[in-house]
C-alpha positions in Angstrom: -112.0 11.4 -69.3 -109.0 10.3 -71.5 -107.6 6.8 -72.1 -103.7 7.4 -72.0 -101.4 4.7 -72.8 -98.1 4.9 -70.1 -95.0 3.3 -71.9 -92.4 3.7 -68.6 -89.9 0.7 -68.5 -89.2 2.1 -64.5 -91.8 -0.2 -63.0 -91.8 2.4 -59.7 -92.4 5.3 -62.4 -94.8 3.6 -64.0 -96.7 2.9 -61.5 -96.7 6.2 -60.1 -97.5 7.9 -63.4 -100.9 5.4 -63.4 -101.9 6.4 -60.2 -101.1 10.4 -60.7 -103.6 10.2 -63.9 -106.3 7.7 -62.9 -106.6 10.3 -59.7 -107.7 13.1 -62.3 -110.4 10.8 -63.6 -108.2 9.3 -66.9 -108.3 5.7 -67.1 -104.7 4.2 -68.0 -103.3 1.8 -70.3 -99.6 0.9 -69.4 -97.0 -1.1 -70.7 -93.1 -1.7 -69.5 -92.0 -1.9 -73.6 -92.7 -1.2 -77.1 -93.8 -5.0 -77.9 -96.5 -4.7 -75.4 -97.6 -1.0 -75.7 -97.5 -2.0 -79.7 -100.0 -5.1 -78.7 -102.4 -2.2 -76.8 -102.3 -0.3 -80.4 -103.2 -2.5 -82.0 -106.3 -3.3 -79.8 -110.3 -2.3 -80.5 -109.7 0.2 -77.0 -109.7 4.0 -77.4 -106.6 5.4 -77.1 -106.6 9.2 -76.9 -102.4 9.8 -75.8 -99.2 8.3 -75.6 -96.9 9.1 -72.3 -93.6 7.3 -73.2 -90.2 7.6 -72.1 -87.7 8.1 -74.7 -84.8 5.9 -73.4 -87.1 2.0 -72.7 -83.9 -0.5 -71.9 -85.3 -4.1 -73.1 -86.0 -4.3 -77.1 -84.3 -2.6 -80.0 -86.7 0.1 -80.3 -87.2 3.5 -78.5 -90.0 6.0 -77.6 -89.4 7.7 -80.8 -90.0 4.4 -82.6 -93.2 3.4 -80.4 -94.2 7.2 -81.2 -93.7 7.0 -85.2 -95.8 3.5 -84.8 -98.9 4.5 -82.6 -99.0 7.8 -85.4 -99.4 5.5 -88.2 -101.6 3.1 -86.4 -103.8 6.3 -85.0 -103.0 9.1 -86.6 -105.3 11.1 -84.1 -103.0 10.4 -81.3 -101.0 12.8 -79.4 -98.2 11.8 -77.7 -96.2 13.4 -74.7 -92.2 11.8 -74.1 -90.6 12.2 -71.0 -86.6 10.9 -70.3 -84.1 12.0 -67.5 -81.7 12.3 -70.4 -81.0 16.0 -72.3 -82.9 16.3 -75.4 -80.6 17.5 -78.3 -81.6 19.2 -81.1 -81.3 16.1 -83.0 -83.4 14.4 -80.4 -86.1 17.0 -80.7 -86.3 16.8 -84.5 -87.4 12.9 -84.0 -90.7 14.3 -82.2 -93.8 13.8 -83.9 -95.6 16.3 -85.2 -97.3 18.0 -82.0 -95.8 16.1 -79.5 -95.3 17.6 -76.1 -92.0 16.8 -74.1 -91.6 17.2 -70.0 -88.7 16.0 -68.3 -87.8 14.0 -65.9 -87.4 14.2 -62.7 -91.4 15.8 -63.0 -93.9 16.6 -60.4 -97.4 15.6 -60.4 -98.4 19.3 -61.5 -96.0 19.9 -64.2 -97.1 16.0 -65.7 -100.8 17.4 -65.0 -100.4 20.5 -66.9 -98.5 18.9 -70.0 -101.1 16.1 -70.0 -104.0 18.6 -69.8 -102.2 20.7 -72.3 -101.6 17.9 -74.7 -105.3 16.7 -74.7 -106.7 19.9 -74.9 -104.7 20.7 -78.6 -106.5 18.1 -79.7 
C-alpha cells in the first residue's frame, strides 16, 4: 500500500482517479492546485508518488513546476503526469528524472499499470 498524492484540477477526474486507486488498496492524497498539493508536501504524511496533470487552470504554476517542487522537497518521489494535451519534445524534456507519463483520455487499467509500474521502479 502506497500513499499517492492526486493533483487533478477536473474535480470529476479527480474524483474518479481517488476512487480507481483507493480500490487497489492505495490510500490518496488529493488536491485541485499546486498551492494546496504544495501544503500536502510539506506535511509530516508519507508520500510515496505524485499523479498530476500537466495543464492545472487556477495559479501560475503547472505540473512541471509542482513536479520540480515535490523532487526537491522529497527527492525519493516518483511522479507520473497525465494531460489531454500532446506532449512535445520540449514538453518531455521538462519531466523529472524517472517520471512516467499516460495520457489522457486513460482507462482504469492503463492508469493501473503506469501506477504499478511507477512504484515498482522505485
Amino acid at each position: 500500500m502506497a500513499v499517492i498524492l492526486i493533483v487533478e484540477d477536473e474535480a470529476l477526474l479527480r474524483l474518479l482517479a481517488e476512487t480507481m486507486i483507493q480500490d487497489w488498496g492505495h490510500q490518496t492524497l488529493s488536491s485541485g492546485d499546486v498551492d494546496e498539493a504544495l501544503l500536502l508536501l510539506r506535511s509530516p504524511q508519507p508520500i510515496a508518488a505524485l499523479f498530476t496533470d500537466i495543464r492545472l487552470k487556477a495559479g501560475a504554476l503547472d505540473g512541471f513546476d509542482l513536479a520540480l517542487e515535490a523532487i526537491k522537497l522529497r527527492p525519493e518521489m516518483r511522479v507520473l503526469y497525465t494531460t489531454g494535451s500532446s506532449v512535445t519534445d520540449k514538453m518531455k524534456a521538462q519531466f523529472v528524472k524517472g517520471a512516467h507519463f499516460l495520457p489522457k483520455p486513460y482507462l482504469e487499467q492503463q492508469l493501473r499499470d503506469s501506477l504499478e509500474g511507477l512504484l515498482a521502479a522505485q
